[in-house]
C-alpha positions in Angstrom: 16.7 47.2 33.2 14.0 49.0 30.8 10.9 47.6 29.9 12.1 47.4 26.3 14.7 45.3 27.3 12.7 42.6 28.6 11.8 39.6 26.5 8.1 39.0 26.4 5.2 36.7 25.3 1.8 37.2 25.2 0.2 34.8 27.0 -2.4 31.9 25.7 -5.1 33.8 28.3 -4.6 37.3 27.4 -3.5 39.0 30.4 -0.9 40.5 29.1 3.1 39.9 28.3 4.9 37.2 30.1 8.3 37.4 30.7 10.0 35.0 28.3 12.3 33.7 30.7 10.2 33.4 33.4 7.5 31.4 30.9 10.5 28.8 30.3 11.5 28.5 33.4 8.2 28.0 34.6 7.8 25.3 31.9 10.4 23.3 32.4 9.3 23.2 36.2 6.3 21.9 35.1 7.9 19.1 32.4 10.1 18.0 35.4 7.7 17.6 37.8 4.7 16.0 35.8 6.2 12.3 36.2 6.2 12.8 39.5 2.7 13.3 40.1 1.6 11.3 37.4 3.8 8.1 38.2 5.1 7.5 35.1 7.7 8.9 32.1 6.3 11.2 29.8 6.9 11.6 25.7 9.1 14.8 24.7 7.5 18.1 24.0 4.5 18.4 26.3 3.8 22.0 25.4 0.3 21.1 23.8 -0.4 17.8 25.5 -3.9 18.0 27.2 -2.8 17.4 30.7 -6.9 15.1 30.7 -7.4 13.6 27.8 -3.9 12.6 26.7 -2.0 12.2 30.3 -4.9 11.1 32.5 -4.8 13.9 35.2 -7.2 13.8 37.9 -8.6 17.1 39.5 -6.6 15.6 42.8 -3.7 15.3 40.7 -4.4 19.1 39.2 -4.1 19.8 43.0 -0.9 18.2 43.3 0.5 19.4 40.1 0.1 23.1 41.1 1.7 22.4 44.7 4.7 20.7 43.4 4.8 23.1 40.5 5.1 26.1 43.8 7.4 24.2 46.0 9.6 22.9 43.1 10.1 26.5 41.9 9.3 28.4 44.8 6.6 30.5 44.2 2.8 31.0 45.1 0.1 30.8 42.6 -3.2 32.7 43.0 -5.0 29.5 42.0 -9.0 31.8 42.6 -9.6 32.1 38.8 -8.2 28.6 37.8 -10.2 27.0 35.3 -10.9 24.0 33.1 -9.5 26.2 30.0 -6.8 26.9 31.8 -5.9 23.4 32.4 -6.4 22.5 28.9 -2.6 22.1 28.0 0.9 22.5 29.7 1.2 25.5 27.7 -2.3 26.9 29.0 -1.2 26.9 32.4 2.5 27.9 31.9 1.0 30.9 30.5 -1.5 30.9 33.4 1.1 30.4 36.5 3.2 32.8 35.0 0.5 35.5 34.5 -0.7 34.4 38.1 2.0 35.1 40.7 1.6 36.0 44.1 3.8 38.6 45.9 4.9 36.9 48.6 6.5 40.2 50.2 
């Protein structure tokens, strides 16, 4: 497949294009397992819902949000440049896991 074929997104942290489908995919990984580590049911579009201020996550629960997020989907996030920014939404890291993948090869 070319490049040109791909669909891509830039992403919210400017590392470049994200693979459209790999963004969603990645999103919907995180909307499904969010309840889990949080306990409870969540409202509907979560794209732009502060993951602190609006859902109450704890820095243990960022650390158990990005472990389900990699065994639910079955990846490996390079977590080293992980930030509070980053953090700031569901949509902020989407864009940051999917710009963030480790080769696992």
């Amino acid at each position: 497949m070319s490049d040109s074929a791909l669909s891509t997104t830039t992403d919210l942290v400017g590392t470049g294009p994200v693979d459209a489908e790999l963004r969603g995919r990645i999103l919907r990984g995180i909307e499904e397992v969010l309840p889990r580590v949080l306990k409870r049911e969540l409202p509907e579009n979560l794209e732009n819902v502060c993951f602190f201020e609006d859902l109450g996550l704890t820095s243990a629960g960022t650390i158990e949000l990005v472990l389900e997020i990699e065994e639910s989907l079955d990846i490996q996030v390079d977590i080293e440049h992980l930030s509070l920014d980053d953090l700031s939404s569901i949509g902020r890291l989407t864009d940051y896991v999917a710009g963030h993948l480790v080769d696992e090869d």
